[in-house]
C-alpha positions as CSV (number, residue, x, y, z in Angstrom):
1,X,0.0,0.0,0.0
2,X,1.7,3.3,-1.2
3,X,2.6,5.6,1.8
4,X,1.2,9.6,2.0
5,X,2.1,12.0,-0.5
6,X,5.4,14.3,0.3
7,X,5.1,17.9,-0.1
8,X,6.9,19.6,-2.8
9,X,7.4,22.5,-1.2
10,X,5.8,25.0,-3.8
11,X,3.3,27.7,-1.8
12,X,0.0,26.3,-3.7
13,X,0.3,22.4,-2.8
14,X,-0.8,21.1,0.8
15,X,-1.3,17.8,1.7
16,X,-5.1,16.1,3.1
17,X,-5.0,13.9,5.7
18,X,-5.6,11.0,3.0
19,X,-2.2,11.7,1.1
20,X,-4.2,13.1,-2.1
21,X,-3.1,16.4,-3.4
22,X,-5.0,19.3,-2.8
23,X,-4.3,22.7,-4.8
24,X,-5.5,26.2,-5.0
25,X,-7.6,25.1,-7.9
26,X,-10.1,23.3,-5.7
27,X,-10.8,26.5,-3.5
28,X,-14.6,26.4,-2.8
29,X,-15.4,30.4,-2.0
30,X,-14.9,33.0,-5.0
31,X,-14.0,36.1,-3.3
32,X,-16.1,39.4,-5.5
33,X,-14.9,42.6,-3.9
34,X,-12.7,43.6,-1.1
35,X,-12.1,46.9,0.6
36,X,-9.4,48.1,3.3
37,X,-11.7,48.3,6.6
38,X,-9.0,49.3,8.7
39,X,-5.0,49.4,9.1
40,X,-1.9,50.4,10.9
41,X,1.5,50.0,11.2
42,X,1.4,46.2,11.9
43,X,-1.6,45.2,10.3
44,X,-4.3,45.5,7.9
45,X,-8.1,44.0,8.1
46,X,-10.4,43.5,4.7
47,X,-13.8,43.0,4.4
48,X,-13.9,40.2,1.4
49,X,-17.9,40.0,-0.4
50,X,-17.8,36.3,-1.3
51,X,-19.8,33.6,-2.5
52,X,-19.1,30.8,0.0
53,X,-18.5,27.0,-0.2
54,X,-22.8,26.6,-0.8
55,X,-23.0,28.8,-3.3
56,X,-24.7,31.8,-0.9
57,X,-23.6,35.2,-0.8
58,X,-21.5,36.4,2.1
59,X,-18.7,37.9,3.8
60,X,-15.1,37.0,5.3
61,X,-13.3,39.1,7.3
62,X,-9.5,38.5,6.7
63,X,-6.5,39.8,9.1
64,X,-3.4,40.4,7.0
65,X,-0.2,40.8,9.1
66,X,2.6,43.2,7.8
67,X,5.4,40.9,9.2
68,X,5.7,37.4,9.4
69,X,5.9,35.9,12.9
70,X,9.1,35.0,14.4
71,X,9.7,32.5,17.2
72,X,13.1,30.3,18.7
73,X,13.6,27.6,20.7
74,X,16.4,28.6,22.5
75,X,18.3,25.5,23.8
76,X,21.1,25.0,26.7
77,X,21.5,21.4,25.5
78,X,24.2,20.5,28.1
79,X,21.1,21.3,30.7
80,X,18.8,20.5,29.0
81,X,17.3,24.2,29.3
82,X,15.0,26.3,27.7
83,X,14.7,29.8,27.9
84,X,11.6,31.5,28.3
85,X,10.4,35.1,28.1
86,X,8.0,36.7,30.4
87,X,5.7,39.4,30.0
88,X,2.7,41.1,29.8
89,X,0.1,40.5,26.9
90,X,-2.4,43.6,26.4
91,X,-4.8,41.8,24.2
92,X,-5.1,38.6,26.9
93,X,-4.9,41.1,30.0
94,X,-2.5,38.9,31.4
95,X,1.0,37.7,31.9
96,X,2.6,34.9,29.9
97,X,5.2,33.0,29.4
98,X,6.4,32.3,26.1
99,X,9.5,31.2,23.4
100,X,11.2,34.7,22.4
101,X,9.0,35.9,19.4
102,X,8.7,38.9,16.9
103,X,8.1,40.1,14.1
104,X,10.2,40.0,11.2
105,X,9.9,42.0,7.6
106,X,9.0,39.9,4.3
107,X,12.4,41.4,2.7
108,X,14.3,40.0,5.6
109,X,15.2,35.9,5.2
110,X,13.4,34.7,8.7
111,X,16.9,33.6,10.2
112,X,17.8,36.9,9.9
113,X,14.9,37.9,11.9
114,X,14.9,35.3,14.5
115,X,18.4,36.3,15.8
116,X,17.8,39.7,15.8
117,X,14.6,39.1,17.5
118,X,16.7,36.9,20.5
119,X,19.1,39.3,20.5
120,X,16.7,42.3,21.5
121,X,14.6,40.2,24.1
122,X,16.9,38.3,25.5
123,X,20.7,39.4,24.4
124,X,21.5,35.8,23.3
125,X,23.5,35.8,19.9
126,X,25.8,33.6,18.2
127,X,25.1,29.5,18.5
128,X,24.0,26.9,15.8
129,X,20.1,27.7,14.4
130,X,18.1,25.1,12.3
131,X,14.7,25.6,11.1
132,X,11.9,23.9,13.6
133,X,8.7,24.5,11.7
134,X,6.5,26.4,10.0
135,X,2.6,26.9,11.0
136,X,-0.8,28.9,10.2
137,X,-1.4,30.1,13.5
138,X,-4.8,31.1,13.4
139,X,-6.0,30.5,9.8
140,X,-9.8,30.8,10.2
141,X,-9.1,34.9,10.6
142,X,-5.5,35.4,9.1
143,X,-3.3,34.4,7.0
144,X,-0.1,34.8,9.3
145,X,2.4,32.2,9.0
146,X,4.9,31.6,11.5
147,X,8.9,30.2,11.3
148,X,10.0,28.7,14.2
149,X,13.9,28.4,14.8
150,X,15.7,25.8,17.2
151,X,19.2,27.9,18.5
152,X,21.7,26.3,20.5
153,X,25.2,26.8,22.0
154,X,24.0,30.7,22.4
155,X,26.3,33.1,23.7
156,X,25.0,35.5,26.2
157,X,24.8,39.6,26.0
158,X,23.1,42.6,26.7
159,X,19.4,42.6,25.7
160,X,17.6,45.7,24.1
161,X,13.9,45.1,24.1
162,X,11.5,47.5,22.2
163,X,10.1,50.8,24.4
164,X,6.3,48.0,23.7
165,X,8.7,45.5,26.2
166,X,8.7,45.0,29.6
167,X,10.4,41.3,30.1
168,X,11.9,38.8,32.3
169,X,14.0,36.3,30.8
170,X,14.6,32.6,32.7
171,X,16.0,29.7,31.9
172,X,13.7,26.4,32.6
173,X,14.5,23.0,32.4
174,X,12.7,21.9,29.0
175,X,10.7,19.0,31.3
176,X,9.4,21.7,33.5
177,X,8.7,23.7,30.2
178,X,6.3,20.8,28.8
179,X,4.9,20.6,32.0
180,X,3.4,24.4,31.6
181,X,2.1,23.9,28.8
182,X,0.2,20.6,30.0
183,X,-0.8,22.6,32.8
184,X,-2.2,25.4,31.0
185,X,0.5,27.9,32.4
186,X,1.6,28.7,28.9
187,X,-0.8,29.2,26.4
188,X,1.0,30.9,23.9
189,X,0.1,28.7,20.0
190,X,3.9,29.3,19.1
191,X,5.5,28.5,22.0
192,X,3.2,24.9,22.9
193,X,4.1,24.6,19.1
194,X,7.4,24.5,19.2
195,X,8.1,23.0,22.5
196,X,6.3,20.2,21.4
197,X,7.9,20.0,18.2
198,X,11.5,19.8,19.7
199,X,9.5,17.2,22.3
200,X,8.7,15.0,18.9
201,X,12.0,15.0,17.5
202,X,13.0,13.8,20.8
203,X,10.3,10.7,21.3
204,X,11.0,9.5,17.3
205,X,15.3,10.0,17.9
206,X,14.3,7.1,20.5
């Protein structure tokens, strides 16, 4: 019995759960007018007029981001550490721990942004980075995509968060981390995301 397909890797091919291809060409809704409802410096919001999936009239409101999000799993392998970032989320009302994150511009290559990104928050530079994962974070609303870095053997500095950034910075031993996020102390999508992807690569390297 043949196995799942394999991603290409071009933009417009994903893969269904059943292994057959699925392309842009099978999109159900036909989008007939859009107009800018609202923007800023970090994002914009359209109102989409559409014809949806049962052939009805109706409307989708779609949250464009002007920066691609930005996370790293910063490792102290010899510990077996991971640090965290601490602070306060305006949206939530709340504090929360999560995996250093940003924001990094489409004409920067995500690396790029990633180190700088650990560099502000944290003052970490320097180390051996691989590429994690990539993920739709919330993609009934947006279309924001994330890249999320692994970073070991990190060498420490001075950190220069943003005048927006009030943060602590510790380092927690990466069991404790998962247990967070199976307690519901983290709640971040980025961070459970990639913690639990560095936890996979661990249970299948068994």
């Amino acid at each position: 019995m043949a196995g799942p397909a394999v991603p290409s890797g071009t933009a417009r091919e994903r893969v269904r759960y059943d292994g057959v291809m699925s392309t842009a060409e099978s999109n159900p809704w036909r989008r007939v007018a859009r107009r800018l409802a609202y923007e800023n410096a970090w994002i914009q919001i359209h109102h989409d007029d559409v014809i949806r999936p049962d052939g009805e009239p109706g409307i989708y409101g779609v949250v464009h981001f002007r920066n691609r999000a930005i996370g790293v799993v910063p490792l102290d392998t010899e510990r077996d550490q991971v640090l965290l970032v601490g602070q306060f989320r305006y949206p939530l009302d709340r504090y929360s721990w999560e995996l250093p994150e940003g924001g990094g511009r489409f004409d920067e290559s995500p690396e790029e942004a990633a180190r700088r990104e650990l560099a502000e928050e944290t003052g970490y530079s320097g180390g051996t980075w691989r590429e994690l994962c990539r993920c739709d974070l919330s993609n009934s609303v947006t279309d924001e995509v994330a890249v999320i870095y692994a970073a070991t053997d990190l060498e420490a500095g001075t950190a220069a968060p943003e005048g927006t950034e009030q943060l602590e910075i510790r380092w927690v031993p990466f069991d404790d981390a998962m247990a967070m996020v199976a307690r519901g102390d983290i709640g971040d999508a980025m961070t459970i995301i990639g913690l639990q992807a560095i936890a996979l690569e661990r249970a299948l390297a068994k």
